[in-house]
PQR file with spaces between the fields and no chain letter, atoms N, CA, C, O and H, PARSE charges and radii, in Angstrom:
ATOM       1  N    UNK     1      90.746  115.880   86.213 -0.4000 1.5000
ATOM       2  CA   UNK     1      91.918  115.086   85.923 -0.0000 2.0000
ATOM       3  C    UNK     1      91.505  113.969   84.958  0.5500 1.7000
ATOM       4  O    UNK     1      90.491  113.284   85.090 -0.5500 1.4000
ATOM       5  N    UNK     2      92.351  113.869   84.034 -0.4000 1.5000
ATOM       6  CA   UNK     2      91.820  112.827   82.760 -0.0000 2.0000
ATOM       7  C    UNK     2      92.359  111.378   83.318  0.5500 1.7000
ATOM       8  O    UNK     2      92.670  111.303   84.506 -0.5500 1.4000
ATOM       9  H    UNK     2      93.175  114.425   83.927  0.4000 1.0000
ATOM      10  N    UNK     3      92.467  110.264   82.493 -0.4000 1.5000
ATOM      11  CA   UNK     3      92.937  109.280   82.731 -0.0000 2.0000
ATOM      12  C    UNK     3      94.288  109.394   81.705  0.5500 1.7000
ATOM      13  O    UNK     3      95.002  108.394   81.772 -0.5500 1.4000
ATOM      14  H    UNK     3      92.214  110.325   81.528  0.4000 1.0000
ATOM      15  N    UNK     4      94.741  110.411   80.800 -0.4000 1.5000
ATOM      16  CA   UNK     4      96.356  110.411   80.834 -0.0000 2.0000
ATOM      17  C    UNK     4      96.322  111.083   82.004  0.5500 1.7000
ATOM      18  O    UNK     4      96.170  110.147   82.789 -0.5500 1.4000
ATOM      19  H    UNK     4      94.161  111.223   80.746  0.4000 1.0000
ATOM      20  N    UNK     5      96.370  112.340   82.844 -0.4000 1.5000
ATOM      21  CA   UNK     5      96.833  112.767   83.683 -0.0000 2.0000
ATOM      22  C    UNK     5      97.386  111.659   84.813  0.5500 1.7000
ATOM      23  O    UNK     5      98.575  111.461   85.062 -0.5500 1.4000
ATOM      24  H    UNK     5      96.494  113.100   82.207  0.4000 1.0000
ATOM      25  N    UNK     6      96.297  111.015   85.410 -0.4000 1.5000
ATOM      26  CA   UNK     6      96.721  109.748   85.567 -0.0000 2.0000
ATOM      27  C    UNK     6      97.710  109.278   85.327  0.5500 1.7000
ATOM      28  O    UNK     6      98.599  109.360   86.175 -0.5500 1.4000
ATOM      29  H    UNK     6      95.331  111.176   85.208  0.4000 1.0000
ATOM      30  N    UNK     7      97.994  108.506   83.916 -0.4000 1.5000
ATOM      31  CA   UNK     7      98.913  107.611   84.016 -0.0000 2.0000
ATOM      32  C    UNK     7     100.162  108.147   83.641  0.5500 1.7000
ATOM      33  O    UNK     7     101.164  107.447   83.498 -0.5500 1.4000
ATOM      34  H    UNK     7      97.273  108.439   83.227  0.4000 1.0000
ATOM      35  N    UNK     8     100.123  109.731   83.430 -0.4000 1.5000
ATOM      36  CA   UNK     8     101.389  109.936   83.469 -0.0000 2.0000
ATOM      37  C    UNK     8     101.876  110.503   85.292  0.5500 1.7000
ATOM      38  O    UNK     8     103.060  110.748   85.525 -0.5500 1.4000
ATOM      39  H    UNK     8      99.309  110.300   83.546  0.4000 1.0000
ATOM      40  N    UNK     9     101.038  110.610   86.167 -0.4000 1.5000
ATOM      41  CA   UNK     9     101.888  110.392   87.434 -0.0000 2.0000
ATOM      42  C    UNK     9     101.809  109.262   87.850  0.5500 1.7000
ATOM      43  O    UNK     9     102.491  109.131   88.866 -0.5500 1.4000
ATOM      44  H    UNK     9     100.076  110.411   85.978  0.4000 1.0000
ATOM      45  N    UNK    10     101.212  108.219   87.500 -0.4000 1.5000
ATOM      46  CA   UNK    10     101.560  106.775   87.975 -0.0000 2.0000
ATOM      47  C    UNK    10     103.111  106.309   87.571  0.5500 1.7000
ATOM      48  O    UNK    10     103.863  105.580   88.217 -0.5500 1.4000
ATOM      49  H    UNK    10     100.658  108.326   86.675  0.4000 1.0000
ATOM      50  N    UNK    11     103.394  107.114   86.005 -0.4000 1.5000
ATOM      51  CA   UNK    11     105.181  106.639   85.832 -0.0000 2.0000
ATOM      52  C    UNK    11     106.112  107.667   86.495  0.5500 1.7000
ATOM      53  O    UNK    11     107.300  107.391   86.663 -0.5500 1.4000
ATOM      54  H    UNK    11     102.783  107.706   85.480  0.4000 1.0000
ATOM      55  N    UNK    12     105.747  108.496   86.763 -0.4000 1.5000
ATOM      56  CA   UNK    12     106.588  109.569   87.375 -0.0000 2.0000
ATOM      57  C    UNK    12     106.726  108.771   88.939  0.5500 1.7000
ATOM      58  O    UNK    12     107.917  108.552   89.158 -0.5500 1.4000
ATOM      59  H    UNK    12     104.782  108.720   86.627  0.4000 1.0000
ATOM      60  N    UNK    13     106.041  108.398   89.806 -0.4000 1.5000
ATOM      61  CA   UNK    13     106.469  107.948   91.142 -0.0000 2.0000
ATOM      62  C    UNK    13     107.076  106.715   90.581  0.5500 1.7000
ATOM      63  O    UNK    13     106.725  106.339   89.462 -0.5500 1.4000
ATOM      64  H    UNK    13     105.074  108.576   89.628  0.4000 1.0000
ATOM      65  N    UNK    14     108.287  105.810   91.522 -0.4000 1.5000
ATOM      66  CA   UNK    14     108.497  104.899   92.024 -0.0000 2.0000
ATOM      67  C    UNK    14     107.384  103.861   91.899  0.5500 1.7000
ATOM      68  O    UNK    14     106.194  104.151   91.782 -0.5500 1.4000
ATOM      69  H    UNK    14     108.572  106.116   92.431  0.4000 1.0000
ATOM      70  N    UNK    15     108.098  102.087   91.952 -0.4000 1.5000
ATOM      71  CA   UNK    15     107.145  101.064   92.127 -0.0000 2.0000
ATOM      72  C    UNK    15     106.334  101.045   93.363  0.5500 1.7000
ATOM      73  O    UNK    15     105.125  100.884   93.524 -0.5500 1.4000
ATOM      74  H    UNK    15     109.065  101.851   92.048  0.4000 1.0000
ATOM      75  N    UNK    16     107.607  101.317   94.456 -0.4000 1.5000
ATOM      76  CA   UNK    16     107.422  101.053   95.386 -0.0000 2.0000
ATOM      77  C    UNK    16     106.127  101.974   96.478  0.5500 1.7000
ATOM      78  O    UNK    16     105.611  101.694   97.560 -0.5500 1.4000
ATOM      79  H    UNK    16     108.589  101.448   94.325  0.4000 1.0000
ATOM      80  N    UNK    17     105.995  103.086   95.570 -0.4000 1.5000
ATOM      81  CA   UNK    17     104.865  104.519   95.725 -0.0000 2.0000
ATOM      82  C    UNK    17     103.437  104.368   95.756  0.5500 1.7000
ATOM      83  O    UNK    17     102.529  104.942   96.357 -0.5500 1.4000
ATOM      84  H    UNK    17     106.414  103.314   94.691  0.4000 1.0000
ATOM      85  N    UNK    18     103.527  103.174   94.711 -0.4000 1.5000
ATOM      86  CA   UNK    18     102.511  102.818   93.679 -0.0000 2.0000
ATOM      87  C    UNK    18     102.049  102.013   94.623  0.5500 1.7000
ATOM      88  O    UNK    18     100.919  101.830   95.076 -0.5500 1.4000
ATOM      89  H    UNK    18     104.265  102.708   94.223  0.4000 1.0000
ATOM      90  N    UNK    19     102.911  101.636   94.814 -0.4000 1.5000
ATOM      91  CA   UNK    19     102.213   99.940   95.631 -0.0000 2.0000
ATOM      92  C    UNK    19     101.689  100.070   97.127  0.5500 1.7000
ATOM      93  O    UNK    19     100.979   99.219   97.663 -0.5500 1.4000
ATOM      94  H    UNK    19     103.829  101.785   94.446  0.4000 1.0000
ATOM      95  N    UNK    20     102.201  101.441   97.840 -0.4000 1.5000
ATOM      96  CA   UNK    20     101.656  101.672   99.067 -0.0000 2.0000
ATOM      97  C    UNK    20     100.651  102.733   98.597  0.5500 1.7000
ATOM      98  O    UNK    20      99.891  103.244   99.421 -0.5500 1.4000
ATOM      99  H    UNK    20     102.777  102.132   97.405  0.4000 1.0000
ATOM     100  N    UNK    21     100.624  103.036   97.476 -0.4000 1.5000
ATOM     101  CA   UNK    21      98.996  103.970   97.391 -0.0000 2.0000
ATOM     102  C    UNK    21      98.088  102.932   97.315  0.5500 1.7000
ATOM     103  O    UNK    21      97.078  103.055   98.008 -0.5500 1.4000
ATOM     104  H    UNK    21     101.240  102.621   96.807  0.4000 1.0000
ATOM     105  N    UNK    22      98.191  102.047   96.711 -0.4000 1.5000
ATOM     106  CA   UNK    22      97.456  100.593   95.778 -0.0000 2.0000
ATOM     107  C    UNK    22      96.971  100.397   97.312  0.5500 1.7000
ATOM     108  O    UNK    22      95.803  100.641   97.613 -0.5500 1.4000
ATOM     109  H    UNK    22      99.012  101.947   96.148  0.4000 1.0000
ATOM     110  N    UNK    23      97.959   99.925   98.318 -0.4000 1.5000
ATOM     111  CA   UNK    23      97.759   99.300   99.687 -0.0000 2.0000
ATOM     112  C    UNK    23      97.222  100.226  100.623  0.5500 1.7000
ATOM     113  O    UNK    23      96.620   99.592  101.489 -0.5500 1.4000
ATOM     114  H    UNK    23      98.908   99.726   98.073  0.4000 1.0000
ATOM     115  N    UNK    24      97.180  101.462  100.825 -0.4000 1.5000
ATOM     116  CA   UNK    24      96.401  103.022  101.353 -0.0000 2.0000
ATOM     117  C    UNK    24      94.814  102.758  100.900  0.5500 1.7000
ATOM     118  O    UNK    24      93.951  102.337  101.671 -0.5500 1.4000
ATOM     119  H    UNK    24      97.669  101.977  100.121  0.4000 1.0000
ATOM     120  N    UNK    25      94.602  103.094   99.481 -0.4000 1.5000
ATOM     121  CA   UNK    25      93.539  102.618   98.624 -0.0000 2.0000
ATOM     122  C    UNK    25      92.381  101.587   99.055  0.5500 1.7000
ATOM     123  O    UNK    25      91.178  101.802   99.202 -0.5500 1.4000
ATOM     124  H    UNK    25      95.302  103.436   98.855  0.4000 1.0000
ATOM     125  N    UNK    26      93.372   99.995   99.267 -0.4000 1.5000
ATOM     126  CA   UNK    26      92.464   99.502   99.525 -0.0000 2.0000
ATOM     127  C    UNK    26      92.317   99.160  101.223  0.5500 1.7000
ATOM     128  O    UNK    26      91.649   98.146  101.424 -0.5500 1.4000
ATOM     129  H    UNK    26      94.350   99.821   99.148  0.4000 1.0000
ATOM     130  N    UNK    27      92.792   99.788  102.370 -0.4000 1.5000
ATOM     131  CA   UNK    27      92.609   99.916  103.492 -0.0000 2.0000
ATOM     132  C    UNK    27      91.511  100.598  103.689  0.5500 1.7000
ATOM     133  O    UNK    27      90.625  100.269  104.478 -0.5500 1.4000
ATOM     134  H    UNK    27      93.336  100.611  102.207  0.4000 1.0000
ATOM     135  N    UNK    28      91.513  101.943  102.726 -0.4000 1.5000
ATOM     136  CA   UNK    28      90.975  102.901  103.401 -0.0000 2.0000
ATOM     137  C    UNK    28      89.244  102.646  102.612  0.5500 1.7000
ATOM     138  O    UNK    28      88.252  102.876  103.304 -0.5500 1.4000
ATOM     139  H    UNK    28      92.232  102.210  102.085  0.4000 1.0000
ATOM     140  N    UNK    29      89.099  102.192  101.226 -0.4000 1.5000
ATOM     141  CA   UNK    29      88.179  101.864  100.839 -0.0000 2.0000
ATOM     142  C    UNK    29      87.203  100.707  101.185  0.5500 1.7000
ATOM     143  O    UNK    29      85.990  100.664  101.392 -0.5500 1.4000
ATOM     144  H    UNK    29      89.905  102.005  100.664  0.4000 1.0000
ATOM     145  N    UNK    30      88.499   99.509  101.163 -0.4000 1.5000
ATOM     146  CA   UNK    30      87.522   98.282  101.258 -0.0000 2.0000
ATOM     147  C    UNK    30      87.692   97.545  102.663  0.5500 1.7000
ATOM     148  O    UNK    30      86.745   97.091  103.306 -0.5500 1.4000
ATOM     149  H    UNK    30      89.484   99.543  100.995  0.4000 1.0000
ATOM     150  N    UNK    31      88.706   97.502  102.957 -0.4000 1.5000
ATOM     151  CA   UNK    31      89.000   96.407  104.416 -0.0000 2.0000
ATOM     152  C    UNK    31      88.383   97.187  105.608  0.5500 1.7000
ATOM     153  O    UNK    31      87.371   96.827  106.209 -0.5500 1.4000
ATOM     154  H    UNK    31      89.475   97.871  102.436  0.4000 1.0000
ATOM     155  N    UNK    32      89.385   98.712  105.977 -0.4000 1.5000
ATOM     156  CA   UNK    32      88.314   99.300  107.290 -0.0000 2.0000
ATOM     157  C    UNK    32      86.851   99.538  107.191  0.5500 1.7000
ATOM     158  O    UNK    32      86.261   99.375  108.258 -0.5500 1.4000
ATOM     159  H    UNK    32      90.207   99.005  105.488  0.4000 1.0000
ATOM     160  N    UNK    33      85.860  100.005  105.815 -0.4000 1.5000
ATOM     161  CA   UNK    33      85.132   99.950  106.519 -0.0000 2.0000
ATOM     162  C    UNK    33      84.327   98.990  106.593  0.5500 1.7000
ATOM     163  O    UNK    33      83.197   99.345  106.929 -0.5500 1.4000
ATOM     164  H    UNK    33      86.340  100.138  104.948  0.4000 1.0000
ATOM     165  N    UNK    34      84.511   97.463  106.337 -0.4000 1.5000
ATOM     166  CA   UNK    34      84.002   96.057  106.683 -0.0000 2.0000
ATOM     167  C    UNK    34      84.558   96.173  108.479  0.5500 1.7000
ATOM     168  O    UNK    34      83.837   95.984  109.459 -0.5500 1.4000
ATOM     169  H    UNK    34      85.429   97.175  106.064  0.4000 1.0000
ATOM     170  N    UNK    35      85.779   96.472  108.480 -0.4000 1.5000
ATOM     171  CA   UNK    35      85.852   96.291  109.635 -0.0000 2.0000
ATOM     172  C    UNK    35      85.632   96.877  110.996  0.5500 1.7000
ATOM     173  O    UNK    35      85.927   96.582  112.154 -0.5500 1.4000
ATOM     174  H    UNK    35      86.365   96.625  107.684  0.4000 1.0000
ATOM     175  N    UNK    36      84.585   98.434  109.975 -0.4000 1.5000
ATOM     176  CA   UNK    36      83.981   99.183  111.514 -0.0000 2.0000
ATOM     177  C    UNK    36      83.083   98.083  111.168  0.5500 1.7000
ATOM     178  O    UNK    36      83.076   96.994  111.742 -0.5500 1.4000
ATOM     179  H    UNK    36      84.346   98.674  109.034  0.4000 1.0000
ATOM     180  N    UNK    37      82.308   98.433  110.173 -0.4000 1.5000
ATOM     181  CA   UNK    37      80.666   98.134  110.020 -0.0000 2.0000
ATOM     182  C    UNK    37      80.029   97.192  110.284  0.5500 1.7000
ATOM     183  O    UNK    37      79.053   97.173  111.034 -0.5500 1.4000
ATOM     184  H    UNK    37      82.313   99.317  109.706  0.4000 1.0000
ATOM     185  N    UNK    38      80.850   95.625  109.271 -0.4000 1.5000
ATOM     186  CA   UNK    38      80.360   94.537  109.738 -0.0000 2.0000
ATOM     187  C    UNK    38      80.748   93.243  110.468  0.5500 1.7000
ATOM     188  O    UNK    38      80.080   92.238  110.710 -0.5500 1.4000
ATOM     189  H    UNK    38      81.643   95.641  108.662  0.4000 1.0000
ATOM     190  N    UNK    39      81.900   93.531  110.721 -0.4000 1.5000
ATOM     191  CA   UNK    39      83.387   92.469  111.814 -0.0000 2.0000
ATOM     192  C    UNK    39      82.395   93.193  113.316  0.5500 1.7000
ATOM     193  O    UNK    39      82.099   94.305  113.753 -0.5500 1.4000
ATOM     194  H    UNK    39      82.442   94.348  110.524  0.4000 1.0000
ATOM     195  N    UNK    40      82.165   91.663  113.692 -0.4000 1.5000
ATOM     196  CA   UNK    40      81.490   91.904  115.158 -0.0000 2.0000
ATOM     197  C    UNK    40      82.641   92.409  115.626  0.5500 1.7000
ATOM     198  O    UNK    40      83.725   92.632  115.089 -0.5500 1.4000
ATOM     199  H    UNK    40      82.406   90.759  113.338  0.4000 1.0000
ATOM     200  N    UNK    41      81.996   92.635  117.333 -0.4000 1.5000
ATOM     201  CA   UNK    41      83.401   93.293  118.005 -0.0000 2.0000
ATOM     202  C    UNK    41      83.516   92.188  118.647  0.5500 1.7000
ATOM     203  O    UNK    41      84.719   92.352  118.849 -0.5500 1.4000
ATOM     204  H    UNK    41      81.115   92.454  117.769  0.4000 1.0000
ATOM     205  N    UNK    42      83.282   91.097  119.196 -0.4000 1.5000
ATOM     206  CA   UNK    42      83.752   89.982  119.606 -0.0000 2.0000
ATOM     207  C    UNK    42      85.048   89.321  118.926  0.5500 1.7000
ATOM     208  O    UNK    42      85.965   88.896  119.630 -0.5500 1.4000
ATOM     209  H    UNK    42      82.305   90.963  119.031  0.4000 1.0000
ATOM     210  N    UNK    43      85.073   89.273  117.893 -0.4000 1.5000
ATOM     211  CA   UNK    43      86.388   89.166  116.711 -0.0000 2.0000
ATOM     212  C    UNK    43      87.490   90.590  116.492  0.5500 1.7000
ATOM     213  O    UNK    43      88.565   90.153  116.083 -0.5500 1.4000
ATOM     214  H    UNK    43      84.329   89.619  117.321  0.4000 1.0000
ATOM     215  N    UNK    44      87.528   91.871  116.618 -0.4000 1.5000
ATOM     216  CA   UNK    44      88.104   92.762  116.484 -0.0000 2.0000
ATOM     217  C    UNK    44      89.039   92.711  116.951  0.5500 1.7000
ATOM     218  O    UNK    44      89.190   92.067  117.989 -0.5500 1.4000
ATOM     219  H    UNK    44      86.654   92.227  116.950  0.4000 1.0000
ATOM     220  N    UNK    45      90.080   93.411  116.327 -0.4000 1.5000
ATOM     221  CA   UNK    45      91.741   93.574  116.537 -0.0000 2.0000
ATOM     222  C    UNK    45      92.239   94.636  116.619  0.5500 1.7000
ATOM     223  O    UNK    45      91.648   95.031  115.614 -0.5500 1.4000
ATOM     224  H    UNK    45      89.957   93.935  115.484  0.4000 1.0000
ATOM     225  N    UNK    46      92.800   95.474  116.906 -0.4000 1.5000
ATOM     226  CA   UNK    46      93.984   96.270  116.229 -0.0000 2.0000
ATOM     227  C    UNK    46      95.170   96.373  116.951  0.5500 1.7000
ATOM     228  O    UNK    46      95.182   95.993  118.122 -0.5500 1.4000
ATOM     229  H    UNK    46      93.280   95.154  117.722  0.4000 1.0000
ATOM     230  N    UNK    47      96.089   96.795  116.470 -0.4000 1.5000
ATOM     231  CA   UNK    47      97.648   96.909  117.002 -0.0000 2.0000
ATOM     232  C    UNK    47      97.866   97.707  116.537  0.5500 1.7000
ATOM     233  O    UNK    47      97.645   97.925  115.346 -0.5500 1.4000
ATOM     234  H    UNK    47      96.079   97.104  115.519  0.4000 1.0000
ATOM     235  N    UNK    48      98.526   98.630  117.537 -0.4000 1.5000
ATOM     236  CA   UNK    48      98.872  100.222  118.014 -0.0000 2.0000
ATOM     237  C    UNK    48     100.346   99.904  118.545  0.5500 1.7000
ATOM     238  O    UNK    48     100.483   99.331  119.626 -0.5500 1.4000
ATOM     239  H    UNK    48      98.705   98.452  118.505  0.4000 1.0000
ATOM     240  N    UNK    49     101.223  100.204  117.930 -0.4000 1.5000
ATOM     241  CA   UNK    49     102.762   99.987  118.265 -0.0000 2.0000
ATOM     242  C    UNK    49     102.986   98.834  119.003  0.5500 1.7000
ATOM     243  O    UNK    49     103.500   99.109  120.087 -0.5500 1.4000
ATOM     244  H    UNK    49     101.113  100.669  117.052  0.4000 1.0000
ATOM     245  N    UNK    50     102.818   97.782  118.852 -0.4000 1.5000
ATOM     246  CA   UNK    50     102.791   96.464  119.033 -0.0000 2.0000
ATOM     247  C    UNK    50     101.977   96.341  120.236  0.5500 1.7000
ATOM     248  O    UNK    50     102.525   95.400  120.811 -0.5500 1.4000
ATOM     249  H    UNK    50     102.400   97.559  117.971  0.4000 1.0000
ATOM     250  N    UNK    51     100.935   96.743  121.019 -0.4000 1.5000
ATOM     251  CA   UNK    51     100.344   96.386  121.702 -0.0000 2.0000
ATOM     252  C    UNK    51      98.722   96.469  121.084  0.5500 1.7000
ATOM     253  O    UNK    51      98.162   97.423  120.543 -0.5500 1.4000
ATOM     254  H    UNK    51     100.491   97.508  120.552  0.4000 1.0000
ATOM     255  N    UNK    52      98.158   94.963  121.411 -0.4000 1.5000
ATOM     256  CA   UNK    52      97.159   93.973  120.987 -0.0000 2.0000
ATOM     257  C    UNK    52      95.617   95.047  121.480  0.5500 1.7000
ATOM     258  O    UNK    52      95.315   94.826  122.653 -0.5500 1.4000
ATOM     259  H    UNK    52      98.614   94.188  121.850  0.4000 1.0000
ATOM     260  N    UNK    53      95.004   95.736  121.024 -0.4000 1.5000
ATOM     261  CA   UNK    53      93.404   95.711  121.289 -0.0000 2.0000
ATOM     262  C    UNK    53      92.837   95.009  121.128  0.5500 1.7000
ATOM     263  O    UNK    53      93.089   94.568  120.007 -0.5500 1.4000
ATOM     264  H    UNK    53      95.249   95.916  120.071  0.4000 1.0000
ATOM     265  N    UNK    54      91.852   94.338  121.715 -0.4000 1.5000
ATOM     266  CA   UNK    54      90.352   93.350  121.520 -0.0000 2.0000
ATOM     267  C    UNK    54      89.501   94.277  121.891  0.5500 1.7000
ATOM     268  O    UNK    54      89.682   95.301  122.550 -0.5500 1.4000
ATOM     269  H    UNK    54      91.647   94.697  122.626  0.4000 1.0000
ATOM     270  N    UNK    55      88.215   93.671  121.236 -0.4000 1.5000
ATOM     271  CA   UNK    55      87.170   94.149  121.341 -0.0000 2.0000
ATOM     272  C    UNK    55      86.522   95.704  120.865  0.5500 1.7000
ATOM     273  O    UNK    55      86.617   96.160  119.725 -0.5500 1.4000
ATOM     274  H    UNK    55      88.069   92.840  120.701  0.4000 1.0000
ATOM     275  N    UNK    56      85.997   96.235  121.772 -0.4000 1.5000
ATOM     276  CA   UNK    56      85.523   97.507  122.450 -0.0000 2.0000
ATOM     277  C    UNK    56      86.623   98.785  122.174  0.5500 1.7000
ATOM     278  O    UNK    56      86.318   99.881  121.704 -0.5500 1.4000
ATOM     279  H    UNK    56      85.920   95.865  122.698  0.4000 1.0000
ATOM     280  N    UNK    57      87.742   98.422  122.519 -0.4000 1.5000
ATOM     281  CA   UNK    57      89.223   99.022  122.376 -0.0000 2.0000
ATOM     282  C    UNK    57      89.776   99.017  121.389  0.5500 1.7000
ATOM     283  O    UNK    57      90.573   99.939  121.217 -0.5500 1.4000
ATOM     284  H    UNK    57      87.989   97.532  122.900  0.4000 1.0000
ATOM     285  N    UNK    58      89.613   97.996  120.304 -0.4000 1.5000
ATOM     286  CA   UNK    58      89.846   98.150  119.087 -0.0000 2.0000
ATOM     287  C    UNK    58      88.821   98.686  118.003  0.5500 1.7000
ATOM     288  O    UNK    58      89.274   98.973  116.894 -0.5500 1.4000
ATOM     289  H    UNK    58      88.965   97.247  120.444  0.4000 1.0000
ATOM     290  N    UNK    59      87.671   98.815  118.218 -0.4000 1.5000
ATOM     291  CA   UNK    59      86.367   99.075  117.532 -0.0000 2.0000
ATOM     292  C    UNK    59      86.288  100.333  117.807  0.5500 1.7000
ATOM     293  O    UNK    59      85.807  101.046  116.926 -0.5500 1.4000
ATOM     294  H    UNK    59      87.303   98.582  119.118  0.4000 1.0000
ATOM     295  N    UNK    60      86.753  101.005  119.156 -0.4000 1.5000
ATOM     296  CA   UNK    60      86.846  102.529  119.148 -0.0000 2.0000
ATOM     297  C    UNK    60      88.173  103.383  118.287  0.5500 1.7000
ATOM     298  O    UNK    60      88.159  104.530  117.843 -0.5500 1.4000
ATOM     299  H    UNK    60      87.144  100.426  119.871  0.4000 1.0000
ATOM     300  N    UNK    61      89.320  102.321  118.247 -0.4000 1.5000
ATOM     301  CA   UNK    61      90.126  103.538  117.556 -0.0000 2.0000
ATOM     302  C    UNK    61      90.499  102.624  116.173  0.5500 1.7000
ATOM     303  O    UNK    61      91.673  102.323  115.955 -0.5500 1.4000
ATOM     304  H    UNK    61      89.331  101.389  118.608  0.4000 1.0000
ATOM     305  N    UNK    62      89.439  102.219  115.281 -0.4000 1.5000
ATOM     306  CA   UNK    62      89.659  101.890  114.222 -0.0000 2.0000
ATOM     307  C    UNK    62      89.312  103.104  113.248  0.5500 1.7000
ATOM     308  O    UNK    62      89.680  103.047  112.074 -0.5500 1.4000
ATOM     309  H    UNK    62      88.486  102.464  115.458  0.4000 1.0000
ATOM     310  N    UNK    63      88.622  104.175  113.721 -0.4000 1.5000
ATOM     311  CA   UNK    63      88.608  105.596  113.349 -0.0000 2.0000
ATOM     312  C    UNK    63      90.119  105.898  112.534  0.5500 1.7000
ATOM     313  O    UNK    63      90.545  105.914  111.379 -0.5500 1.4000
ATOM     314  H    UNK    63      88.324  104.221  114.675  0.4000 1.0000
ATOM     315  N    UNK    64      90.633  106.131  113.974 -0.4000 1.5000
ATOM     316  CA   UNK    64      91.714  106.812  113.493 -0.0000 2.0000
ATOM     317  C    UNK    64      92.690  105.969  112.387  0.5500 1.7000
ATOM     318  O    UNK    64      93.246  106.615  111.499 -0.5500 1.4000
ATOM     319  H    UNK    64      90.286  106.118  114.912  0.4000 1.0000
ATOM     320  N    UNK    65      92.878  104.459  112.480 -0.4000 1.5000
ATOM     321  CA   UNK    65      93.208  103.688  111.314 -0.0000 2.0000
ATOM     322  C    UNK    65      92.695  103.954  109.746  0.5500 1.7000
ATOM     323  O    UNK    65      93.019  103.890  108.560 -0.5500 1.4000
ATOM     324  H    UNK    65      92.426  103.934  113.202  0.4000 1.0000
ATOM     325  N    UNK    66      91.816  104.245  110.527 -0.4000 1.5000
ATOM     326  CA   UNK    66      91.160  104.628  108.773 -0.0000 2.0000
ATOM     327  C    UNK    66      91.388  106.188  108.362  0.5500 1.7000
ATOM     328  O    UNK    66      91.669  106.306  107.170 -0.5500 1.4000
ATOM     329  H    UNK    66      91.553  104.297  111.491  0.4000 1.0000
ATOM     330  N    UNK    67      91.330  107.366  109.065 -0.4000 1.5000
ATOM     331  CA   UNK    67      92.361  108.171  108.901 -0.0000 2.0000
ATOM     332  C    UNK    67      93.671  108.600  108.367  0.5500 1.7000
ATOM     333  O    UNK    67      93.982  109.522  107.613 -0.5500 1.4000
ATOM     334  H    UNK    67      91.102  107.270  110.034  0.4000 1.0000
ATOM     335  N    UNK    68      94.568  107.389  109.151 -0.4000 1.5000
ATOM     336  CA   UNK    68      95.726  107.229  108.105 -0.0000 2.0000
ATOM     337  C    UNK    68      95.558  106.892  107.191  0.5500 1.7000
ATOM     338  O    UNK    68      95.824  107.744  106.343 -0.5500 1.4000
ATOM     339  H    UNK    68      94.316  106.640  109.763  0.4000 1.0000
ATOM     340  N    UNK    69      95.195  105.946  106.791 -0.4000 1.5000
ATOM     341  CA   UNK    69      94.956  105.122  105.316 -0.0000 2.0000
ATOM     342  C    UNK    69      94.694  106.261  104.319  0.5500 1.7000
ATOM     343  O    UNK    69      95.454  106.728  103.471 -0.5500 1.4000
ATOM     344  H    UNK    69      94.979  105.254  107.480  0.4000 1.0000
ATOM     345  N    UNK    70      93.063  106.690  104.719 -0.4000 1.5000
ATOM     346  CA   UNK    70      92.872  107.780  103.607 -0.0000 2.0000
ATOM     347  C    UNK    70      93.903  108.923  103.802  0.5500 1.7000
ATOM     348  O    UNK    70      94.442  109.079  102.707 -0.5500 1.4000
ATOM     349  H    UNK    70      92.445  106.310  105.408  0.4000 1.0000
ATOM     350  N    UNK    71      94.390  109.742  104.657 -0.4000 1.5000
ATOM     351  CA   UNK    71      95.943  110.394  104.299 -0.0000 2.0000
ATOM     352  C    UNK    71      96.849  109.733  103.566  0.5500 1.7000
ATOM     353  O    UNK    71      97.002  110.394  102.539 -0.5500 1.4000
ATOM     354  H    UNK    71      93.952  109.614  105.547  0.4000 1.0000
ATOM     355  N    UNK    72      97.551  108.755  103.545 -0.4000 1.5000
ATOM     356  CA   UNK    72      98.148  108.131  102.854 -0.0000 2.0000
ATOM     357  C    UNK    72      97.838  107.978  101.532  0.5500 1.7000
ATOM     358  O    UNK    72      98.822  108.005  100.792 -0.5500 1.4000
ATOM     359  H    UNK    72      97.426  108.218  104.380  0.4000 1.0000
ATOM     360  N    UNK    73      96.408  107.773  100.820 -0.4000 1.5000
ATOM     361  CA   UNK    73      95.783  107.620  100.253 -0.0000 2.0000
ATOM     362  C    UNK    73      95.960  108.832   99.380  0.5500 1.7000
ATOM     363  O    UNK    73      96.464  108.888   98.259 -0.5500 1.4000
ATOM     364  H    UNK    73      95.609  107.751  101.421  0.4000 1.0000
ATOM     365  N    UNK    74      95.373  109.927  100.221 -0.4000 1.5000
ATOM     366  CA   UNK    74      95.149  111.123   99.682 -0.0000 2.0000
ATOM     367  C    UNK    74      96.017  112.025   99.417  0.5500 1.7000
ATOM     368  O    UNK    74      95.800  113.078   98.816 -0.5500 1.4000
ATOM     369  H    UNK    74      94.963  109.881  101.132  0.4000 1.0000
ATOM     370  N    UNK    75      97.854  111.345  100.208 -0.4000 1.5000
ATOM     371  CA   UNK    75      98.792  112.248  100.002 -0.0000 2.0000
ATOM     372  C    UNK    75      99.648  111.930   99.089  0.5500 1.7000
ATOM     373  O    UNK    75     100.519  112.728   98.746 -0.5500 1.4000
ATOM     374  H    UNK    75      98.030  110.490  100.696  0.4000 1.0000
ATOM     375  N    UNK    76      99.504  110.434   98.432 -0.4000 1.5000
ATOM     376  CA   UNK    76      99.664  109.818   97.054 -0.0000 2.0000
ATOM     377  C    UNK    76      99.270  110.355   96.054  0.5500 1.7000
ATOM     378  O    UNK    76      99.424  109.813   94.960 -0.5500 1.4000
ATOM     379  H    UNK    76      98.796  109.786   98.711  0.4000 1.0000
């Protein structure tokens, strides 16, 4: 894939397409995996349909967070 190929499906989707690949992108690249690798688990979060993980509980299913992301990512 060239870089026109590229930018001619970057004008073919929506702004709004763009901007949750942009936001997929950088979940799945830069934020999760700081936040398996180097975010102690004493500090860890996640929220799973509005209920709060700490710790241990959030450090185990940050997997699957990052999962979506790169689907999202990858289905962009």
């Amino acid at each position: 894939m060239t870089v026109t190929d590229l930018r001619i499906a970057h004008t073919r989707r929506p702004w709004w397409m763009n901007l949750l690949l942009g936001f997929c992108l950088f979940m799945a690249v830069v934020y999760l995996p700081f936040d398996m690798f180097w975010k102690p688990v004493a500090t860890d979060q996640e929220v799973w349909f509005g209920f709060l993980l700490e710790r241990w509980a959030a450090k185990l299913t940050e997997p699957i967070h990052w999962a979506i992301y790169a689907a999202g990512a990858y289905g962009f």
